[in-house]
DSSP file (Angstrom, degrees, kcal/mol; ACC not computed):
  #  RESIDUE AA STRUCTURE BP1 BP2  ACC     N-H-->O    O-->H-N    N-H-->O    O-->H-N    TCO  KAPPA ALPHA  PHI   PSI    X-CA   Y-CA   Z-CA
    1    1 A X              0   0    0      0, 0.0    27,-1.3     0, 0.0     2,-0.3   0.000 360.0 360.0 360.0 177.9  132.0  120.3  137.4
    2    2 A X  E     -A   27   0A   0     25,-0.2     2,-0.3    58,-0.1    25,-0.2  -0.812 360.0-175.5 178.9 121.8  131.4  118.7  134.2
    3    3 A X  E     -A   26   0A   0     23,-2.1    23,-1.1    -2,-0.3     2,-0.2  -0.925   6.4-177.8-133.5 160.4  130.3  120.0  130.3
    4    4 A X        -     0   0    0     -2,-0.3     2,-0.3    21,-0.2    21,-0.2  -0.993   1.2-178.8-153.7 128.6  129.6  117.9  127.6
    5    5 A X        -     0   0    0     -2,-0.2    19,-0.9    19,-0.1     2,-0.2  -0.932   7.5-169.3-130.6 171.3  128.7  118.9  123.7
    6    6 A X  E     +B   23   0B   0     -2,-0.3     2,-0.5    17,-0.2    17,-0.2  -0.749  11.5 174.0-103.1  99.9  127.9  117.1  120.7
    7    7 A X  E     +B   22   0B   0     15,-1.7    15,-1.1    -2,-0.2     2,-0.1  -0.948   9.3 133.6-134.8 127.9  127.8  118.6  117.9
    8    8 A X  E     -B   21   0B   0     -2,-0.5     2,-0.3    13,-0.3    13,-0.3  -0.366  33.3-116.4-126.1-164.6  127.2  117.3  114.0
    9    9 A X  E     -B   20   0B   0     11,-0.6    11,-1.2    -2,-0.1     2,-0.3  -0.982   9.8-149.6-150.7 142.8  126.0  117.2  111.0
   10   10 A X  E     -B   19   0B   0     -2,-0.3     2,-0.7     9,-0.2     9,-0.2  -0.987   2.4-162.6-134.6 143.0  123.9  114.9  108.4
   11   11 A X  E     +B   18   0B   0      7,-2.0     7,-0.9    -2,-0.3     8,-0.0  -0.856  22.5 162.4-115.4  97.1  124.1  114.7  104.5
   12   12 A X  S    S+     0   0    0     -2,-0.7     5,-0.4     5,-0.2    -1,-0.2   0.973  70.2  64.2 -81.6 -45.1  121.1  113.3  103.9
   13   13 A X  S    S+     0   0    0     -3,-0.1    -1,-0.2     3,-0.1     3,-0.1   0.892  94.9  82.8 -25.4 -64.0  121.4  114.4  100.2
   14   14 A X  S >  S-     0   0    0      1,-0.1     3,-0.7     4,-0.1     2,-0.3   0.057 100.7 -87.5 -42.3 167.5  124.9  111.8   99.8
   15   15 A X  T 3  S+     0   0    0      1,-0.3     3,-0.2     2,-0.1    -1,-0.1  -0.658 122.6  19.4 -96.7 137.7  124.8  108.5   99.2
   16   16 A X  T 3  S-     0   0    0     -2,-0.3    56,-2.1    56,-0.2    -1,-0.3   0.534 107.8-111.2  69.7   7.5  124.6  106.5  102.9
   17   17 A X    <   -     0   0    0     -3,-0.7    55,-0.6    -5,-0.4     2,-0.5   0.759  48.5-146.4  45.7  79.6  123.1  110.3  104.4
   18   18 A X  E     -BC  11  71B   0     -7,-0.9    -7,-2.0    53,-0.2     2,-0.6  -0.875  16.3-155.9 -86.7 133.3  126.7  110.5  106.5
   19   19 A X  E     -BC  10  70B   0     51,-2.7    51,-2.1    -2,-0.5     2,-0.6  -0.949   7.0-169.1-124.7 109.3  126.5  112.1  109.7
   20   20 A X  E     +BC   9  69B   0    -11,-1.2   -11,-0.6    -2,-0.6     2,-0.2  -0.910  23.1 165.7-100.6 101.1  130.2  113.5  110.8
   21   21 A X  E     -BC   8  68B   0     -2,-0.6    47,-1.2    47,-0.6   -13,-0.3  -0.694  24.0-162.1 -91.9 152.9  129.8  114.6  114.5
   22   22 A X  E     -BC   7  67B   0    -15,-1.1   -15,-1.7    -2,-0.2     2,-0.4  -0.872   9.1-170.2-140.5 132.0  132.5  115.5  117.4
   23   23 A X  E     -BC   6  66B   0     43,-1.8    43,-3.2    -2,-0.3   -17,-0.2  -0.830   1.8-166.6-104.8 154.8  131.6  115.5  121.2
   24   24 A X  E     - C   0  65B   0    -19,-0.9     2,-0.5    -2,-0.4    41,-0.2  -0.775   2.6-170.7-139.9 118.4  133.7  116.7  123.5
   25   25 A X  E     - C   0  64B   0     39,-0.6    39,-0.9   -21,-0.2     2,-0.3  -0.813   5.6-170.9-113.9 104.0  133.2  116.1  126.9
   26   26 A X  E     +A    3   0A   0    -23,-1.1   -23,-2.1    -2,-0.5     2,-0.4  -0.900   8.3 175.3 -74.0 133.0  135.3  117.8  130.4
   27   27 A X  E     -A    2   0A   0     -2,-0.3    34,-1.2   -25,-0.2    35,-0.9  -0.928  33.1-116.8-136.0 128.6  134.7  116.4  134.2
   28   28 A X        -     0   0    0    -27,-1.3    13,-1.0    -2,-0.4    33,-0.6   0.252  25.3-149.8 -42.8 156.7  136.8  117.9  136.8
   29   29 A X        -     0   0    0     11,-0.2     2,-0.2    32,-0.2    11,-0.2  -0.968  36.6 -81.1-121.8 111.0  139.5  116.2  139.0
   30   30 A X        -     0   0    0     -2,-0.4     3,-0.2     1,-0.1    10,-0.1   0.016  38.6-165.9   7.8  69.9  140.8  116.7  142.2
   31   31 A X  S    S+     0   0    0     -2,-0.2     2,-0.3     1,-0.2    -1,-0.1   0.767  81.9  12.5 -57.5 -34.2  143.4  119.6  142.0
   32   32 A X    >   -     0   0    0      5,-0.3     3,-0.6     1,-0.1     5,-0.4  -0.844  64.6-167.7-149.4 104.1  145.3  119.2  145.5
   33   33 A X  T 3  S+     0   0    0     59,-0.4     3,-0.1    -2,-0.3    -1,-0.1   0.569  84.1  64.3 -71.7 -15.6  144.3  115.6  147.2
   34   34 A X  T 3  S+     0   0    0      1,-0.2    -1,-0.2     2,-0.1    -2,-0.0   0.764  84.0  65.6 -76.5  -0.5  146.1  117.0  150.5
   35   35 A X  S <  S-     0   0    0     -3,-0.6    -1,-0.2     2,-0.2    -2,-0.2   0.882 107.2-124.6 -90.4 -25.3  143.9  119.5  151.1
   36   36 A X        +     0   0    0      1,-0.5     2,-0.4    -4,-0.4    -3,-0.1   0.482  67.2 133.9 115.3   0.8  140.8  116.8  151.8
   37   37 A X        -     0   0    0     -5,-0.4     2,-0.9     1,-0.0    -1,-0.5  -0.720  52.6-133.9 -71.4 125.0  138.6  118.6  149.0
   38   38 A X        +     0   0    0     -2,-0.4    -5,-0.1     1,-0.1    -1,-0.0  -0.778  42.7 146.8 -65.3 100.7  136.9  117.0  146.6
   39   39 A X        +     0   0    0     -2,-0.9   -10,-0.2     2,-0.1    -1,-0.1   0.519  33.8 111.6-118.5  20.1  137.0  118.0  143.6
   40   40 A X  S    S-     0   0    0    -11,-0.2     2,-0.4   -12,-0.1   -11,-0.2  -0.431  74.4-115.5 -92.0 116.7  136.8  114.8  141.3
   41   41 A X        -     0   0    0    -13,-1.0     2,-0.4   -40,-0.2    -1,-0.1  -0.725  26.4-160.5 -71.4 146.1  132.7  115.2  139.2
   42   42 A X        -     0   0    0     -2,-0.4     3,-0.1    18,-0.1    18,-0.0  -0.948  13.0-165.1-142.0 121.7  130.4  112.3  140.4
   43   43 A X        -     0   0    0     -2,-0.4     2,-0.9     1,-0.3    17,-0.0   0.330  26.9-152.2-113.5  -5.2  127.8  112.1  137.8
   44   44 A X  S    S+     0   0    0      1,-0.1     2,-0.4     2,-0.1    -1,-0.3  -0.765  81.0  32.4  78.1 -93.2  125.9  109.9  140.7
   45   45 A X  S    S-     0   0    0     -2,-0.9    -1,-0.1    -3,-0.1    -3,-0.0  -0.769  82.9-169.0 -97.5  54.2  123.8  107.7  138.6
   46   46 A X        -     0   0    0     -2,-0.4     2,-0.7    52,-0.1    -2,-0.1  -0.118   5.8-160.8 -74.6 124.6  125.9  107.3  135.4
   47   47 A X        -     0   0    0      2,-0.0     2,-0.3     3,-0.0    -1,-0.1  -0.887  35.5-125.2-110.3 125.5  123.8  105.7  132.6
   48   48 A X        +     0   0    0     -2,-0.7     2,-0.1     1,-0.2     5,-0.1  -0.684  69.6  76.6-122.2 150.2  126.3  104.4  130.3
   49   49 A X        +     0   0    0     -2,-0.3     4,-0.2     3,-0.1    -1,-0.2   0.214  43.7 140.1-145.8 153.5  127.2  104.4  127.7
   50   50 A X  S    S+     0   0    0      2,-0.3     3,-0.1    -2,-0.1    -2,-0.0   0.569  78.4   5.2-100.4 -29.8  128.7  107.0  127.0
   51   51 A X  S    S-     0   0    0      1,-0.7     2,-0.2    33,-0.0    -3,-0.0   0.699 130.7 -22.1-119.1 -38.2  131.7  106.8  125.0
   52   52 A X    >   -     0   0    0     83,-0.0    -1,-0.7    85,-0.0     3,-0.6  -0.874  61.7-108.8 176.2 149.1  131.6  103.1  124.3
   53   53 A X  T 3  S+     0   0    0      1,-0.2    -5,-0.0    -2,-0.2    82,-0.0   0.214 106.0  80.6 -93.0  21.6  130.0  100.2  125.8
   54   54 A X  T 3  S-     0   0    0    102,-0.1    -1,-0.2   104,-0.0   103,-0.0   0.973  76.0-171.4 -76.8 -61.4  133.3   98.8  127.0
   55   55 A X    <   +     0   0    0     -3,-0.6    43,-0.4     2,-0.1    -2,-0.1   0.643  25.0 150.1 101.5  29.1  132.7  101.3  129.7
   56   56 A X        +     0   0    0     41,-0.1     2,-0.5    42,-0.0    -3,-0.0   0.696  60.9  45.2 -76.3  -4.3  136.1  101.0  131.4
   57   57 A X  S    S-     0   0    0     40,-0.1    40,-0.2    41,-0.1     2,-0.1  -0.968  80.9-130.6-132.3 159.9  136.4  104.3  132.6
   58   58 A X        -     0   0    0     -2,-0.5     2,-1.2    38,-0.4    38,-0.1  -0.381  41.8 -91.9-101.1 174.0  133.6  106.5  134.5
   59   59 A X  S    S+     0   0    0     -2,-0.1     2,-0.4     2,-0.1   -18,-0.1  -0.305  92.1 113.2 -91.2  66.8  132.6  110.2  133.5
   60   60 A X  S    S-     0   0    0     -2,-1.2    36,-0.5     1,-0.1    -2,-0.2  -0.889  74.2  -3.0-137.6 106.6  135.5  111.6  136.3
   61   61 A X  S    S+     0   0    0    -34,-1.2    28,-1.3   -33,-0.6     2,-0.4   0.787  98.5 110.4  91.3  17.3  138.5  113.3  135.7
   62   62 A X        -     0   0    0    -35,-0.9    26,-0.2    26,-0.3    -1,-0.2  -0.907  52.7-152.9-173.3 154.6  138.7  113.5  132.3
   63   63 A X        -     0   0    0     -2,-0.4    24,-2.5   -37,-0.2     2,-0.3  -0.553  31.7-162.5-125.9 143.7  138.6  115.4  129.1
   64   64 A X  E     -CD  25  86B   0    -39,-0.9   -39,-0.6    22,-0.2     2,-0.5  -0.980  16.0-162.1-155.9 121.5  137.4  113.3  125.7
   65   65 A X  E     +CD  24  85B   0     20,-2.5    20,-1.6    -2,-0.3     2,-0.3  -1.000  12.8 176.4-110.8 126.1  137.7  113.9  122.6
   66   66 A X  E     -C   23   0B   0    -43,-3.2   -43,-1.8    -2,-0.5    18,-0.2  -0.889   9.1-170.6-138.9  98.0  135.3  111.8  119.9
   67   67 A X  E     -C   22   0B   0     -2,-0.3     2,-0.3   -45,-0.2   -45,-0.2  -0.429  24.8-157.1 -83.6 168.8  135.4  112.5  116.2
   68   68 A X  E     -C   21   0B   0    -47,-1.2   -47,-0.6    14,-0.2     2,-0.4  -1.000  25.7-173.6-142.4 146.4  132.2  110.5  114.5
   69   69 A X  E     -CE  20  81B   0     12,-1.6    12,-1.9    -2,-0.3     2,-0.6  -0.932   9.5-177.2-150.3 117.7  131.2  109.1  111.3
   70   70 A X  E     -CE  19  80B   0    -51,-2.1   -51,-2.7    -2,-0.4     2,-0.3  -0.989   6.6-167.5-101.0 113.1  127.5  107.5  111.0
   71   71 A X  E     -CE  18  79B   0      8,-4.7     8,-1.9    -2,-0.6     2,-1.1  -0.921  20.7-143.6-107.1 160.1  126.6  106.0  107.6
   72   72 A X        +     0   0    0    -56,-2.1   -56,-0.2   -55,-0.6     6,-0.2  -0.684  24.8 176.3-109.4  87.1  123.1  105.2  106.9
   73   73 A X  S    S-     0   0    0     -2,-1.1     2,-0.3   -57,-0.1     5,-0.2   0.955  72.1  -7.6 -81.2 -22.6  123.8  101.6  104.7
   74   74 A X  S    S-     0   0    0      3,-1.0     0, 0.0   -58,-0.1     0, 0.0  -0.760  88.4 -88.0-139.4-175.2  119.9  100.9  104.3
   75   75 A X  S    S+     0   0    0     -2,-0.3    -2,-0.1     1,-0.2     3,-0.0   0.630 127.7  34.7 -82.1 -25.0  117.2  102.3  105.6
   76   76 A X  S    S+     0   0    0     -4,-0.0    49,-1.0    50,-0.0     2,-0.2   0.573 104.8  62.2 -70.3 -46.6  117.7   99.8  108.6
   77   77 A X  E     - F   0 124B   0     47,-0.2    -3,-1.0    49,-0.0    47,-0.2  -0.703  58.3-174.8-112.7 166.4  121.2   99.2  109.2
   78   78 A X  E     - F   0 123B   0     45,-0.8    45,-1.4    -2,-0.2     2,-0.5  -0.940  10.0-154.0-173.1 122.9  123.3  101.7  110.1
   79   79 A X  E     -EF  71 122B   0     -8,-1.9    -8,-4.7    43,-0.2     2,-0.4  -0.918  13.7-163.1-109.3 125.1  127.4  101.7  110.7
   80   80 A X  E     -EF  70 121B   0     41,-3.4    41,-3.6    -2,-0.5     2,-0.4  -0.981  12.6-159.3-122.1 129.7  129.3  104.1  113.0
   81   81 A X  E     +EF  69 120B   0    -12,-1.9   -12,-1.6    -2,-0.4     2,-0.3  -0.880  24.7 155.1 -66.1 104.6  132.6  105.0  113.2
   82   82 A X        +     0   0    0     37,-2.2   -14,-0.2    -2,-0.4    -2,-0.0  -0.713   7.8 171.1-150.9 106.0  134.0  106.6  116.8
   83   83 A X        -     0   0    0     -2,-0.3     2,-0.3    35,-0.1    35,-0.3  -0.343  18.3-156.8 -82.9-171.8  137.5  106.6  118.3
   84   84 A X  E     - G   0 117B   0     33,-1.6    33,-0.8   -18,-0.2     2,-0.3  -0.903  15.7-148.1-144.5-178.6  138.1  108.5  121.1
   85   85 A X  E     -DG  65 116B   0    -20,-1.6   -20,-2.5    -2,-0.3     2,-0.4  -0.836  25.0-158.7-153.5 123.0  141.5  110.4  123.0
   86   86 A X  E     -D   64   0B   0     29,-2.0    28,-2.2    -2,-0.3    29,-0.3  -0.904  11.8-178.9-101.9 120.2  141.2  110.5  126.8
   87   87 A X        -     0   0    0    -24,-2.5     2,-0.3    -2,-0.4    26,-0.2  -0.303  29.1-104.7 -93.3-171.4  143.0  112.7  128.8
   88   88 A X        -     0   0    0     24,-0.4   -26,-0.3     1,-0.2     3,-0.2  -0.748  14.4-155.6 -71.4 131.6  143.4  113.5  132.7
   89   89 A X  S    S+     0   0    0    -28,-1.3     2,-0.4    -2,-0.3    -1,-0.2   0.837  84.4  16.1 -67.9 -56.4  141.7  116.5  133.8
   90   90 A X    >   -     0   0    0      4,-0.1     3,-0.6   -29,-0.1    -1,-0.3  -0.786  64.9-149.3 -94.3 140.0  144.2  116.8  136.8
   91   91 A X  T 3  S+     0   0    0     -2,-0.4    20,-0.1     1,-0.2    -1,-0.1   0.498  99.1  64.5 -71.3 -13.7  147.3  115.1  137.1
   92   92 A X  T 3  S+     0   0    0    -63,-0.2   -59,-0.4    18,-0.1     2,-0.2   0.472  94.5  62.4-116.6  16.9  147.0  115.0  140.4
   93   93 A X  S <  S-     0   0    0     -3,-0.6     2,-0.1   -32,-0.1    12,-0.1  -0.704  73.8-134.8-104.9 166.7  143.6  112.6  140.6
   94   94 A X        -     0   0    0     -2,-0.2     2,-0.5    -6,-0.0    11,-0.2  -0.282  30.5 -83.4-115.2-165.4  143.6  109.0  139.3
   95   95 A X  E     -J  104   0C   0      9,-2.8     9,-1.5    -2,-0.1     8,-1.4  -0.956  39.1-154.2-127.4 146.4  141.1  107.4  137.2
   96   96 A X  E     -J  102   0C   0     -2,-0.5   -38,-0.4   -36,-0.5     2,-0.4   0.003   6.7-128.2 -99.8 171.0  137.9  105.8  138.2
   97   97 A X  E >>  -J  101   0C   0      4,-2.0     3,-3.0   -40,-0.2     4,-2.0  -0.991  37.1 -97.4-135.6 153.8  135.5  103.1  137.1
   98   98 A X  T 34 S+     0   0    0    -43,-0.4   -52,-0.1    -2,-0.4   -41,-0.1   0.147 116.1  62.2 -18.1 -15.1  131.9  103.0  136.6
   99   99 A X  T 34 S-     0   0    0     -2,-0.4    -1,-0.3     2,-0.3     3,-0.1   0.484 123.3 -90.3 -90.0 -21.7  131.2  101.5  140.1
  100  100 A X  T <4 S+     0   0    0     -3,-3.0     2,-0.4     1,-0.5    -2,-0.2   0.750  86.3 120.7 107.7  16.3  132.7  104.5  142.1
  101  101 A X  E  <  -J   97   0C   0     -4,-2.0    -4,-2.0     3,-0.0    -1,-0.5  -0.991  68.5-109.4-152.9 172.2  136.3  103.3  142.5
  102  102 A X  E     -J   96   0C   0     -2,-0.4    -6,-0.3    -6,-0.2     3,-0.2  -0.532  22.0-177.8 -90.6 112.6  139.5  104.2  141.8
  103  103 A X  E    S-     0   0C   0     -8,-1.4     2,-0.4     1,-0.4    -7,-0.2   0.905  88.7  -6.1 -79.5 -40.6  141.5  101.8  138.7
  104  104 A X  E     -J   95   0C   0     -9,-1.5    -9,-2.8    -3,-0.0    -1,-0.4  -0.957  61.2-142.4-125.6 146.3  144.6  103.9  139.4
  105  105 A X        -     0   0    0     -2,-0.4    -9,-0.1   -11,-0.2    -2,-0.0   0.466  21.1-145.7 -81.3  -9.7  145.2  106.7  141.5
  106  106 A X        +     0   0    0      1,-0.1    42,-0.0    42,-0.1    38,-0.0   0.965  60.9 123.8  52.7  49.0  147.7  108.6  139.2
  107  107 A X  S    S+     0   0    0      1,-0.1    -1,-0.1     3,-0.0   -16,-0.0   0.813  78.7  41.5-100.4 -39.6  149.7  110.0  142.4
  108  108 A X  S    S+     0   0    0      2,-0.0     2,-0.4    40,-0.0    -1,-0.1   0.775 111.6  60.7 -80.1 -37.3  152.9  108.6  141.2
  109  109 A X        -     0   0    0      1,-0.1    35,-0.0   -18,-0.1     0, 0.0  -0.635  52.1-166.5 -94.6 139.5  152.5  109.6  137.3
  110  110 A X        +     0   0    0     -2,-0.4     2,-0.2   -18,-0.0    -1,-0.1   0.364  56.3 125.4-104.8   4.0  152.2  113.5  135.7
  111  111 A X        -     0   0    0      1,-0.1    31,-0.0    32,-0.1    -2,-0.0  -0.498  41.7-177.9 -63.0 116.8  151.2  111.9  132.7
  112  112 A X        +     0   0    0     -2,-0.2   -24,-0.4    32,-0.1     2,-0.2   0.671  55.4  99.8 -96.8 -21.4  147.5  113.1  131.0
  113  113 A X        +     0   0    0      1,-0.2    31,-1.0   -26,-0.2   -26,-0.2  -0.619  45.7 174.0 -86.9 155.6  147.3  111.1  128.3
  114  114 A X        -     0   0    0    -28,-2.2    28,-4.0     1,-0.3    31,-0.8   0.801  52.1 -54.9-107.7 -72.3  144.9  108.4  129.5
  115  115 A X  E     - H   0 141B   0     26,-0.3   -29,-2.0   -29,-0.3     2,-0.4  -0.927  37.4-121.5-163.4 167.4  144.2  106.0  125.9
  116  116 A X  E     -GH  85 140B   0     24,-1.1    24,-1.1    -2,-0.2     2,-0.4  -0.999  26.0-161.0-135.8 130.1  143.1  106.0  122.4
  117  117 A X  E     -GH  84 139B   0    -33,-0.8   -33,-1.6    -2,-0.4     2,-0.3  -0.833  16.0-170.9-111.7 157.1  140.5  104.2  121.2
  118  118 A X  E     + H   0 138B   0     20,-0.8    20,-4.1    -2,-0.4     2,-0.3  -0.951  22.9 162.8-164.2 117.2  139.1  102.9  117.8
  119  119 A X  E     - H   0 137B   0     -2,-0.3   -37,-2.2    18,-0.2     2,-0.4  -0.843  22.3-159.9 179.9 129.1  135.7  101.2  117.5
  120  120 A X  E     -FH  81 136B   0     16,-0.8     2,-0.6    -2,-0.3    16,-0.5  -0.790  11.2-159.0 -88.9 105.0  133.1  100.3  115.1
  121  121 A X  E     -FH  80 135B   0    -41,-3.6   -41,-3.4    -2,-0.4     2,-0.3  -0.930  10.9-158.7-124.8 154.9  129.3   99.5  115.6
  122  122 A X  E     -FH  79 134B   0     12,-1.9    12,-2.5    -2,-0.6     2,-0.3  -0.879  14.5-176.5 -89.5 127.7  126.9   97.8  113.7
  123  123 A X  E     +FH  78 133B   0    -45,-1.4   -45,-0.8    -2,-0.3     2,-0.4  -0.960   4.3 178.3-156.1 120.1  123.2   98.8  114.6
  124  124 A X  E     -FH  77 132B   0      8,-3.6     8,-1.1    -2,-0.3     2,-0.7  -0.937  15.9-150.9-119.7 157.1  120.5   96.8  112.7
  125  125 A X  E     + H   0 131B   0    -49,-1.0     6,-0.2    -2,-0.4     3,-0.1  -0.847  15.2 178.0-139.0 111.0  116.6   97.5  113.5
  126  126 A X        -     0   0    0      4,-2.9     2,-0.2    -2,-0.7     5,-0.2   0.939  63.5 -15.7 -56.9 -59.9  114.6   94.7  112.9
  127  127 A X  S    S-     0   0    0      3,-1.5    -1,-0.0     1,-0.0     0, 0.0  -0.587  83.1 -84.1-134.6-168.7  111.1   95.9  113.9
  128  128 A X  S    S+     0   0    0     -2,-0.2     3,-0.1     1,-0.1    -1,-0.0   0.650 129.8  40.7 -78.3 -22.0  109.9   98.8  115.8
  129  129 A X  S    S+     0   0    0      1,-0.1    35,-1.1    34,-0.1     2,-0.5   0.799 107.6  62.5 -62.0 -54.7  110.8   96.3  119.0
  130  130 A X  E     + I   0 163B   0     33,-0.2    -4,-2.9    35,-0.0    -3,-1.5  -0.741  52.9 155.5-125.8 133.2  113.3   94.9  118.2
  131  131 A X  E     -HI 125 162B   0     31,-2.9    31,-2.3    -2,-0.5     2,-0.3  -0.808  20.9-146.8-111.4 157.3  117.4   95.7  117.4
  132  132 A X  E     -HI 124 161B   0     -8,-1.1    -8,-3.6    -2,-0.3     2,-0.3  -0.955  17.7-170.2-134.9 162.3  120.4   94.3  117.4
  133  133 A X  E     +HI 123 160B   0     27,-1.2    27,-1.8    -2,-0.3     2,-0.3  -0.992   9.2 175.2-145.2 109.6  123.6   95.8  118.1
  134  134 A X  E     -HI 122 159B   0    -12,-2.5   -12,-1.9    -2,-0.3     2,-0.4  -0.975   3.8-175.4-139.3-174.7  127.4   95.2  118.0
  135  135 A X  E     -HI 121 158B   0     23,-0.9    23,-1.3    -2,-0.3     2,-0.3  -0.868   8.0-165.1-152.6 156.6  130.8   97.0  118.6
  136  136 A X  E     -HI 120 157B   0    -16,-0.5   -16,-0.8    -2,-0.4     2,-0.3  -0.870  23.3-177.4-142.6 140.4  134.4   96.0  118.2
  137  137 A X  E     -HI 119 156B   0     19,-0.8    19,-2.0    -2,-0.3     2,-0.4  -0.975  21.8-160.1-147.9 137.7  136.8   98.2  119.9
  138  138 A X  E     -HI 118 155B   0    -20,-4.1   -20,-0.8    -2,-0.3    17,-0.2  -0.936   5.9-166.0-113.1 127.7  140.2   98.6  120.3
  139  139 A X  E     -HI 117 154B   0     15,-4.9    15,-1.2    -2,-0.4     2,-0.4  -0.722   1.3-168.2-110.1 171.8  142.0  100.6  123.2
  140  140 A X  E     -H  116   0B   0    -24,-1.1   -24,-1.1    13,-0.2    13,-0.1  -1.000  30.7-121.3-124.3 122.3  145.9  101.6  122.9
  141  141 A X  E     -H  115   0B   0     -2,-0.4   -26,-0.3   -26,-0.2     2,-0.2  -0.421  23.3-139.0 -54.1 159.2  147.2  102.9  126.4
  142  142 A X     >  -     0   0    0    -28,-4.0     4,-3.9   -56,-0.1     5,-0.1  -0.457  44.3 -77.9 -98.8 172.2  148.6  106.4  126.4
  143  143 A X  H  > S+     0   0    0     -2,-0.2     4,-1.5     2,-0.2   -29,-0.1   0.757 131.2  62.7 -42.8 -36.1  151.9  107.5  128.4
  144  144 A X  H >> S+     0   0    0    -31,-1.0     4,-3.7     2,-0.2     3,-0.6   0.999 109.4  37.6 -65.0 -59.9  149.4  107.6  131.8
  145  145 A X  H 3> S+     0   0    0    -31,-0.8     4,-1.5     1,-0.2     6,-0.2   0.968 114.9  57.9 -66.3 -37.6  148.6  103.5  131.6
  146  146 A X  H >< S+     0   0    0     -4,-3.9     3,-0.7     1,-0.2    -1,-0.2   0.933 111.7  36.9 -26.2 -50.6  152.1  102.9  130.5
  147  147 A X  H << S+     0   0    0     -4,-1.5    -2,-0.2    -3,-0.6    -1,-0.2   0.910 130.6  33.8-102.0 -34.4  153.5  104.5  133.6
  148  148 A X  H 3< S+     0   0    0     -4,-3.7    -1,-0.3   -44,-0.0     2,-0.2   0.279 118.5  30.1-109.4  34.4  150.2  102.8  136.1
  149  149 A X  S << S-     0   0    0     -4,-1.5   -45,-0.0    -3,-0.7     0, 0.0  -0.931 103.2 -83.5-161.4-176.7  149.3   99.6  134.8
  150  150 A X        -     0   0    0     -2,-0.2    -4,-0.1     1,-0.1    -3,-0.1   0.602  65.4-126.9 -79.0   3.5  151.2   96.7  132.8
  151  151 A X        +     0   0    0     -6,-0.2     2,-0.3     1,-0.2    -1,-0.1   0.975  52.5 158.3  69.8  45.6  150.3   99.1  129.5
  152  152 A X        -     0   0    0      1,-0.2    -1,-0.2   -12,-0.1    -2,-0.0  -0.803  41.4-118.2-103.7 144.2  148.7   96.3  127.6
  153  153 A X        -     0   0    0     -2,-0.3     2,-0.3   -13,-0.1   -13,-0.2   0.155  27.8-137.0 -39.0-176.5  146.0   97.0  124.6
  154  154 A X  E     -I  139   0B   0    -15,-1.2   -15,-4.9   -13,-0.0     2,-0.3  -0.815   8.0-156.4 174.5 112.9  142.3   95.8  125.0
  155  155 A X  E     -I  138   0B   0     -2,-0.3     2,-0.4   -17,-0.2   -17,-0.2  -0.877  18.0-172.5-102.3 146.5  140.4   94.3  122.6
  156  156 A X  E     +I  137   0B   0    -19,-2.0   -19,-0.8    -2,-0.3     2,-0.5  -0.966  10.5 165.1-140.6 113.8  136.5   94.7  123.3
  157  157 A X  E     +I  136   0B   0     -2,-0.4     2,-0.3   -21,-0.2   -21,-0.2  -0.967   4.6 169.7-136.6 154.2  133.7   93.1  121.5
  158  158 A X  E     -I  135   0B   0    -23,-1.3   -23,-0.9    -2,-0.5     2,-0.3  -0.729  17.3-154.8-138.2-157.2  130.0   92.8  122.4
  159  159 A X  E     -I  134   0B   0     -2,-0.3     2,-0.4   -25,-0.2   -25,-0.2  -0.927  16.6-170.5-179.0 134.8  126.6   91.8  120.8
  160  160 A X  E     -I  133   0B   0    -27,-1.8   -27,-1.2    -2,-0.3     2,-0.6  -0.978  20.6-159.3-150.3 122.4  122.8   93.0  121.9
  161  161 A X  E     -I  132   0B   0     -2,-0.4     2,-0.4   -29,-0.2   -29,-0.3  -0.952  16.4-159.5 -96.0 130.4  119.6   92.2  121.3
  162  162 A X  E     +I  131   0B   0    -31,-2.3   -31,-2.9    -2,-0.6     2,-0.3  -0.862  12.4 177.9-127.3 112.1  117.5   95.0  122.1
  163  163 A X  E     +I  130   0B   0     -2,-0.4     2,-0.3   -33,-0.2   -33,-0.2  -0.918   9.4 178.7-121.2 143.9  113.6   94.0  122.7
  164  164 A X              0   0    0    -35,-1.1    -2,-0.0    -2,-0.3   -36,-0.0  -0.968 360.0 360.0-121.5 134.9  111.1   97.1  123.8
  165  165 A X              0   0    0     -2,-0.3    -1,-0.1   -35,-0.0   -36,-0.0   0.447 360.0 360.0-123.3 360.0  107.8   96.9  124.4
């Protein structure tokens, strides 16, 4: 299973029309891996992105919290603010990536918090064609990657042009 909301607000009235939003987003986990049931959601055909375009984790097995802050700096550009906090849904599933496999399995660890994140993008719209796009992000492991990976931070930046025709 799997819900997802978003839900905001925009003050177009204010100066920069700020738009304060929060999704929060569940997808099930695997409750008892001996019993040979699946219970980990598989979104199939995940079109990302979804939380951030680092993308390091898929939409499986975990509960998201995403406060949001859009300001409108011209009519053109546009800056957003959106950490996140990822949890486990089960303790007793691991956590996936975007390809379909596993980055830990989380057999060993009871630990739910996953990471915190912090990350900025910059959104410009040139034409009606054409955008450009970047992000900066920073992730901090939680108690989960402490205990299954070397528990390092991740810095994440990208850059896009985006031309449509």
């Amino acid at each position: 299973w799997g819900v997802s909301t978003e839900t905001g607000y925009r003050l177009d009235s204010a100066p920069l029309s700020p738009r304060f939003a929060l999704r929060a987003v569940a997808f099930s986990g695997t409750q008892n891996p001996a019993n040979h049931t699946v219970g980990t959601f598989n979104s199939i055909y995940e079109k990302g992105p979804y939380f951030t375009y680092a993308e390091f984790w898929a939409r499986r097995n975990l509960v998201v919290l995403q406060p949001m802050a859009d300001l409108k700096l011209t009519n053109t550009v546009s800056l957003t603010f959106n950490p996140a906090f990822y949890w486990r849904e089960s303790t007793s599933d691991g956590l996936y990536n975007v390809a379909g496999g596993i980055v830990t399995s989380g057999l060993t660890s009871r630990a739910r918090y996953v990471a915190s994140q912090a990350s900025a993008q910059l959104k410009w719209t040139m034409s009606r064609n054409l955008t450009w796009f970047t992000e900066y992000g920073r992730f901090l492991p939680g108690e989960f990657l402490k205990q299954m990976t070397p528990g390092r931070s991740l810095n994440y930046w990208t850059g896009w042009l985006d031309i449509r025709f």
